[in-house]
C-alpha positions in Angstrom: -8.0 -27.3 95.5 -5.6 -28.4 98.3 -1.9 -28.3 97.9 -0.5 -31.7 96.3 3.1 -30.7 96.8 5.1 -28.1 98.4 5.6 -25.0 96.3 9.6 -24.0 95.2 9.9 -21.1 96.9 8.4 -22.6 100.3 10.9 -26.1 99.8 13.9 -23.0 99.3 12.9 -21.5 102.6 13.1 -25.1 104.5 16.3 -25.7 102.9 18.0 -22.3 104.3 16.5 -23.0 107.7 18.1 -26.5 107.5 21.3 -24.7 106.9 21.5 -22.2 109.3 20.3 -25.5 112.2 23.5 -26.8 111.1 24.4 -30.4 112.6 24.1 -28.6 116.2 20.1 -28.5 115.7 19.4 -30.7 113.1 16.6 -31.7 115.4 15.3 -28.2 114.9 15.5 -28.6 111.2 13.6 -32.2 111.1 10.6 -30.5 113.0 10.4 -27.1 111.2 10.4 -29.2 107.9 8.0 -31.2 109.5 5.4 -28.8 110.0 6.0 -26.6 107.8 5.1 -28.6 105.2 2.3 -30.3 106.9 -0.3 -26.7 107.2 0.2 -26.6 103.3 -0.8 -29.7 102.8 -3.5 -30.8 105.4 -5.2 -27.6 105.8 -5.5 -25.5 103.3 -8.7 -25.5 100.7 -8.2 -23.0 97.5 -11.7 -22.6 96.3 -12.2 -21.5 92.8 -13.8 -18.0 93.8 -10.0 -17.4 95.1 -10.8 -17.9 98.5 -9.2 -19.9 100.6 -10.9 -21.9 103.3 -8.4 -23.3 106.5 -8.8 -26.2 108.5 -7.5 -25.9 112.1 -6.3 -29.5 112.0 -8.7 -32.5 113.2 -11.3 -30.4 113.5 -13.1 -29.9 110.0 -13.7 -26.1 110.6 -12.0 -23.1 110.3 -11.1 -20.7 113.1 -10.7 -17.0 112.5 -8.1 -17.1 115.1 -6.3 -20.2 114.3 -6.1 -19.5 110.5 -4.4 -16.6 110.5 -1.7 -18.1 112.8 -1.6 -20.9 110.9 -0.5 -18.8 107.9 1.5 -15.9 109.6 4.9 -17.6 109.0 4.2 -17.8 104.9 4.1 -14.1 104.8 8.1 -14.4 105.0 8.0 -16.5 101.7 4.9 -14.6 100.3 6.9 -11.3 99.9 8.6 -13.6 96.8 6.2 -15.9 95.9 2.8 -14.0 93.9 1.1 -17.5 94.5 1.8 -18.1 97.8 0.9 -14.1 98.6 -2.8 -14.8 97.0 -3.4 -18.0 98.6 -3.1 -15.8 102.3 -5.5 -12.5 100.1 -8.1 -15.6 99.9 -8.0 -16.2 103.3 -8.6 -12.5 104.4 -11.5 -12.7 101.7 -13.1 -15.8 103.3 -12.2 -14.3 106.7 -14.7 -11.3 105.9 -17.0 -12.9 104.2 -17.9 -14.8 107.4 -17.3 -11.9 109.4 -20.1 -10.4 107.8 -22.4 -13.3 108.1 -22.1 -13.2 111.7 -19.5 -11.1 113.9 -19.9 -13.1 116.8 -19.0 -16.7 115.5 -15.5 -17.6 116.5 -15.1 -21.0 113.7 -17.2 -21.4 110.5 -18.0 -24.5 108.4 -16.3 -24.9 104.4 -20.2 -25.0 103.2 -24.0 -24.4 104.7 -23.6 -27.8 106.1 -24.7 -27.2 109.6 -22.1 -28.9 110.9 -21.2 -28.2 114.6 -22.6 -27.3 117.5 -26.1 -26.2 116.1 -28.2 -27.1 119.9 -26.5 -23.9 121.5 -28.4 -21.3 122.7 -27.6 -18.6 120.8 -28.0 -16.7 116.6 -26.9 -20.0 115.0 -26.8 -20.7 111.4 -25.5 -23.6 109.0 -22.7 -21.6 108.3 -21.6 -21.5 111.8 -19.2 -24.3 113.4 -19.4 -22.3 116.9 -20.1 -19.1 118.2 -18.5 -18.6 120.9 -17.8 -14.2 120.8 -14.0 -13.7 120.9 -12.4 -10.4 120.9 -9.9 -11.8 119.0 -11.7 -14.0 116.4 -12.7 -10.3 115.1 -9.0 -8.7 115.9 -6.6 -11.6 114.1 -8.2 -11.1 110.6 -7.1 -7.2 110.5 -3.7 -8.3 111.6 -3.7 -10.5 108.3 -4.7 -8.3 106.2 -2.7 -5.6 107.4 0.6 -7.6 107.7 -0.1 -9.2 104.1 -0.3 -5.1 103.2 3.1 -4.3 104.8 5.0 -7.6 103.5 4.1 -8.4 100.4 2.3 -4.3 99.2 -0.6 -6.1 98.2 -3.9 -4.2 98.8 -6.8 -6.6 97.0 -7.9 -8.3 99.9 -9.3 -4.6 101.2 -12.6 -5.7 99.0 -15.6 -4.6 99.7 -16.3 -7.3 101.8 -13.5 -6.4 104.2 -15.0 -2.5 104.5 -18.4 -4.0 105.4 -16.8 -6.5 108.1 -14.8 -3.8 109.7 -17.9 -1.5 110.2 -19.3 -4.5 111.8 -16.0 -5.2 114.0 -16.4 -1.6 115.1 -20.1 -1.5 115.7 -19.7 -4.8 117.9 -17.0 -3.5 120.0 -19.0 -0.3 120.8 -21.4 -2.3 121.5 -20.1 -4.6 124.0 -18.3 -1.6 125.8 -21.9 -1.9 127.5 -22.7 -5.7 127.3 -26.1 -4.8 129.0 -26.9 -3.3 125.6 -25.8 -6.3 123.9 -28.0 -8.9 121.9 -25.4 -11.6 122.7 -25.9 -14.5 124.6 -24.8 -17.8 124.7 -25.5 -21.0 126.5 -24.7 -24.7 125.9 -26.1 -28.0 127.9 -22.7 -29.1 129.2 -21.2 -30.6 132.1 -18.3 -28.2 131.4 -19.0 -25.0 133.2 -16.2 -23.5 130.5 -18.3 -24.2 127.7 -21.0 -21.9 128.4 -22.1 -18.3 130.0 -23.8 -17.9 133.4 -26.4 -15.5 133.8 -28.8 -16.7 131.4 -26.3 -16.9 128.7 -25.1 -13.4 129.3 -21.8 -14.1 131.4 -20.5 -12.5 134.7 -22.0 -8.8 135.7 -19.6 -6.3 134.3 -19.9 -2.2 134.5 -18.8 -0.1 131.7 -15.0 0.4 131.8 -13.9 1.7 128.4 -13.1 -1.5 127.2 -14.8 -4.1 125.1 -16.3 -7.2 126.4 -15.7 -10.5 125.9 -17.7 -13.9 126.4 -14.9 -16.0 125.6 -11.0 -16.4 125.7 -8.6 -17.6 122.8 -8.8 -21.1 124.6 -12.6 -21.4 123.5 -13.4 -21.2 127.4 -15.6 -18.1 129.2 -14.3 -15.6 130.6 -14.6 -15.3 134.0 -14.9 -11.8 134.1 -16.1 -9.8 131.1 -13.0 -7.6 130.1 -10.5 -10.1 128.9 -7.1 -7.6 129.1 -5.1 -9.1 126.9 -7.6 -9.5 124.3 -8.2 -5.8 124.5 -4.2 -4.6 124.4 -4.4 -6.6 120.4 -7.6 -4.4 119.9 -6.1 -1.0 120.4 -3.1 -2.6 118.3 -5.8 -3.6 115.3 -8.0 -0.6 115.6 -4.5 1.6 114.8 -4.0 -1.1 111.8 -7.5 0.5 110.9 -6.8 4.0 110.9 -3.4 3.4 109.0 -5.5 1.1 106.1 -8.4 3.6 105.9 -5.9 6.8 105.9 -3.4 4.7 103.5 -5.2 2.4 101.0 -9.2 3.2 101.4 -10.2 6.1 101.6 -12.6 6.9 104.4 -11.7 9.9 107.2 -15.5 8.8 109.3 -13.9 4.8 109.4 -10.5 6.2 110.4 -12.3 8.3 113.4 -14.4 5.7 114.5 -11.5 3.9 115.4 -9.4 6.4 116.6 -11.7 7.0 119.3 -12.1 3.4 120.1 -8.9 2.9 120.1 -8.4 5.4 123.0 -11.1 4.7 124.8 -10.3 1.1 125.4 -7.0 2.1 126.1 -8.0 4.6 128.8 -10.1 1.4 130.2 -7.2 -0.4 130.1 -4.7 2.3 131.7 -7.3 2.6 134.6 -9.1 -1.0 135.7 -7.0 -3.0 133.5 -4.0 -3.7 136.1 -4.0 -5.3 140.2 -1.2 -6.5 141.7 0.4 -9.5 142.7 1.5 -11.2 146.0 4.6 -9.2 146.4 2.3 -5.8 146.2 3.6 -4.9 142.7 1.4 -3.3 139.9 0.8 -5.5 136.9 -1.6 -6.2 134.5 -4.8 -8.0 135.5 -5.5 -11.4 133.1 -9.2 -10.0 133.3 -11.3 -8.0 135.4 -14.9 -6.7 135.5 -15.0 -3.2 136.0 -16.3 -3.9 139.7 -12.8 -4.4 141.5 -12.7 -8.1 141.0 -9.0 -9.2 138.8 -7.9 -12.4 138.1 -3.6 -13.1 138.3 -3.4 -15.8 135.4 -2.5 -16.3 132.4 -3.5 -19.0 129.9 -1.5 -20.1 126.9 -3.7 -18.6 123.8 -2.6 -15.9 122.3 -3.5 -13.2 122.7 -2.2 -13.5 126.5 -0.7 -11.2 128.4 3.3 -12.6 127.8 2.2 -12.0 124.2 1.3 -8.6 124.5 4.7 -7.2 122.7 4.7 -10.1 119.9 1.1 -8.6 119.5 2.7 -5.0 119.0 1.2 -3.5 122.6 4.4 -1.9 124.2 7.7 -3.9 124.1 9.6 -6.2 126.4 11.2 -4.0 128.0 8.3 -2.0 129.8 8.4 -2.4 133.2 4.7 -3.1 134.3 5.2 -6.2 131.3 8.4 -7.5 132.7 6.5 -7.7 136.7 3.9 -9.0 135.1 6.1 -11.6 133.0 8.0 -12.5 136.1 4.6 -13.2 138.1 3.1 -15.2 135.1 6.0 -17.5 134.9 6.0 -18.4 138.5 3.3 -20.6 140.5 1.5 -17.1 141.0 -0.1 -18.0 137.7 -2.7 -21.1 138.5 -1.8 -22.6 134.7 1.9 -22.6 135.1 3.8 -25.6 135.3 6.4 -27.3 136.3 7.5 -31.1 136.3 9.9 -33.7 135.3 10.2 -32.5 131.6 9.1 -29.1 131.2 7.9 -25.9 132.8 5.2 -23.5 131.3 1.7 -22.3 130.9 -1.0 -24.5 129.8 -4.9 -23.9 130.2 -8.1 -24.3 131.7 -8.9 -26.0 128.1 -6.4 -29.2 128.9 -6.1 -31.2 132.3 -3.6 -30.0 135.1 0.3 -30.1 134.3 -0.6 -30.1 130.3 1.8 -27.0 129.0 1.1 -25.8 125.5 3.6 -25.8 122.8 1.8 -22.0 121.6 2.5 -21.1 125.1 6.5 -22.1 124.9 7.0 -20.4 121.5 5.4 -17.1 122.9 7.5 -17.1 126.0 10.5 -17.9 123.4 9.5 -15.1 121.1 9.0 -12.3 123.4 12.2 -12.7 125.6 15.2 -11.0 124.2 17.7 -14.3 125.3 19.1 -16.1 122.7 20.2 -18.4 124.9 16.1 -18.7 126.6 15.2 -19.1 122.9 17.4 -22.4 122.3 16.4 -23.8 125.5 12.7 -23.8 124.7 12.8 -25.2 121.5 15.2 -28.1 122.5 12.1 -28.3 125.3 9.9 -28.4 122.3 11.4 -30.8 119.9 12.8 -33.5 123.1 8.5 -33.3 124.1 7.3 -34.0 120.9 6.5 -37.6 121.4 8.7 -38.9 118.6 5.9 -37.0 115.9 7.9 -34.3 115.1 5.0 -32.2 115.1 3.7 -29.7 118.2 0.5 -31.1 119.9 -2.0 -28.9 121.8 -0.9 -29.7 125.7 1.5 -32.1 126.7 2.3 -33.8 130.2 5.1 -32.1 132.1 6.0 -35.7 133.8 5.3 -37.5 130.7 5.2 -36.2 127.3 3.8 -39.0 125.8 0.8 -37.8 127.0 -0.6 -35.1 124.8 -3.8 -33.8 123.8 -4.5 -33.3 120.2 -2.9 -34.8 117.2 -2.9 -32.3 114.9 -2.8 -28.8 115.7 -1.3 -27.0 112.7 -1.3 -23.7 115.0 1.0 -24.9 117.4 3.1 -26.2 114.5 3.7 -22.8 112.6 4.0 -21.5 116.0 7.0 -23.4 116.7 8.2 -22.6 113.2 7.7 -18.9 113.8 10.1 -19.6 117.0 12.9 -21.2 115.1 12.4 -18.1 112.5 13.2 -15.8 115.5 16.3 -17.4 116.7 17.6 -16.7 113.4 16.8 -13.3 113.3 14.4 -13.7 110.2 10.4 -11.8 111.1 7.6 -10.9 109.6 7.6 -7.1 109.4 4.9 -5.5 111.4 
């Protein structure tokens, strides 16, 4: 069952947005309402088990990652709205079930179909879409559940399914703190060295840090070395929302220890190979790095990225190692930033050169404490829409009429979130 209208409470929450835009960013409004709407009622799937099964746009799959960014916004509306609060519990619930069929899948198909890319090289099943291993396919799902927890008080979708998928989200990332000891591998026949792992499917040579490993980045591309930082700040963020849910709500002292310990061990790794510096000799954090010496200065425009580290709930933005790190990101330091006729900002390895990412432009407006910065990226935003009225995936910085992606309901609530924030109204973490 999809969503034939917009719900009451949802169609309230637009109107008071429109409001407070006002006739000085009615433009603002036209967009929010836009997209919005358009996650409810091109994406989501309410199956009768009360699960609820998301599409990341025009892709017919579902994303761990995506889907809960796609819904995140809601959570504002779910605190009032009982129906709108067990639509997001069905998620979580269809999150974990396919966590437990297979930790390392990153996007899973609606049925057994075996839709996708079922010719990699790698544990597939008819279930699976793709499976590309992402920290953060495994990280974004506890962040759901835990922020449905804290903004609405509901505590059903800590099922039994959700227990067994955290043991497992555990178990992988002790695991992959040695990938040599990893079953893991991944290869694809592509002309796009981004789309597959070197080393016989088992990626760049990494040593044992502290931190977890990674095979791929939030952009779906590999990592180019194995400990993706970002990606391991929102783990030592999650593994905490562990310990508070198992401490909390279910009951279990050996879960809450497990991830205690993780949690400081991949902070340690962190604290100690997890920074380099950048051309003017300053100490910031490294985009990734293997353990080995060797640190990449980048950033790329999925979250989690290192601007988003604060948004994510790792430090603030006001830490001094972040802002360095901010400044150096945001400047041509960072091979994905960009500048040009329309627009300046981070795109990705995913898109062609001088494509900027509307996800990328929200983040930078949501972790910069500027009202002022806020209002000028979302007049960037809704001028660079290309007359849709909707956020793409990347856009031209010379030419926004050249975008890639029609529909990407991520970037939409993304932008949403954004306008949320200049108005002072957030999901509580």
């Amino acid at each position: 069952m999809a969503y034939n209208e917009i719900p009451t409470s949802v169609k309230l929450f637009m109107e008071e947005i429109t409001q407070r835009c006002g006739e000085e960013h009615a433009d603002w409004a036209e967009n929010f309402n836009a997209a919005f709407a358009n996650t409810l009622l091109t994406t989501v799937k309410r199956h009768e088990d009360g699960t609820t099964f998301l599409l990341t746009g025009d892709i017919p799959a579902m994303w761990l990652r995506d889907s809960t960014a796609q819904v995140r916004p809601y959570l504002v509306v779910a605190k009032e709205d009982e129906d709108l609060a067990a639509m997001i519990s069905g998620l979580v619930k269809k999150q974990f079930y396919y966590i437990n069929i297979d930790p390392y899948a990153n996007a899973f198909n609606e049925e057994a179909n075996g839709a996708g890319h079922q010719t990699d090289d790698t544990q597939m099943n008819d279930w699976i879409w793709e499976r590309k291993y992402e920290i953060d396919s495994l990280c974004y799902p506890v962040q759901l559940a835990y922020l449905l927890y804290k903004n609405t008080g509901r505590t059903d979708q800590f099922n039994e399914d959700f227990v067994e998928g955290v043991k497992k989200i555990l178990h992988v990332f002790k695991v992959e703190q040695d990938h040599s000891q990893s079953p893991y591998v991944f290869e694809r026949d592509t002309w796009r060295k981004e789309d597959t792992l070197i080393n016989k499917g088992l990626g760049a040579e990494v040593v044992p840090t502290g931190m977890t490993w990674s095979g791929f980045r939030p952009s779906d591309d590999a990592c180019a070395y194995g400990y993706l930082v970002p990606s391991n700040m929102f783990a030592t963020v999650v593994l905490g929302y562990i310990e508070e849910i198992f401490t909390e709500v279910v009951n279990d002292s050996k879960i809450v220890s497990e991830a205690g310990k993780l949690r400081e061990e991949i902070q340690k790794g962190i604290d100690t190979y997890g920074r380099t510096v950048n051309q003017a000799g300053e100490d910031i954090f490294a985009y990734e790095v293997d353990g080995k010496g060797n640190a990449t200065v980048m950033d790329d425009s999925n979250v989690p990225n290192l601007i988003s580290a604060p948004y994510l709930g790792y430090g603030t933005t006001q830490d001094e190692r972040y802002l360095r790190t901010r400044n150096t990101l945001l400047s041509k330091e960072n091979p994905y930033f960009y500048e040009g006729k329309f627009a300046k900002g981070i795109g990705s390895s995913h898109t062609p050169e001088n494509y900027v990412w509307p996800i990328a432009l929200a983040m930078e407006g949501m972790t910069t404490e500027e009202k002022s910065e806020k209002k000028r990226i979302l007049d960037l935003l809704v001028a660079n829409d290309a007359g849709t009225h909707l956020m793409h995936e990347g856009f031209d910085v010379n030419d926004p009429n050249q975008y890639t992606r029609e529909w990407f309901s991520w970037a939409n609530m993304m932008f949403c979130e954004l306008v949320m924030d200049y108005f002072d109204i957030r999901v509580e973490k």
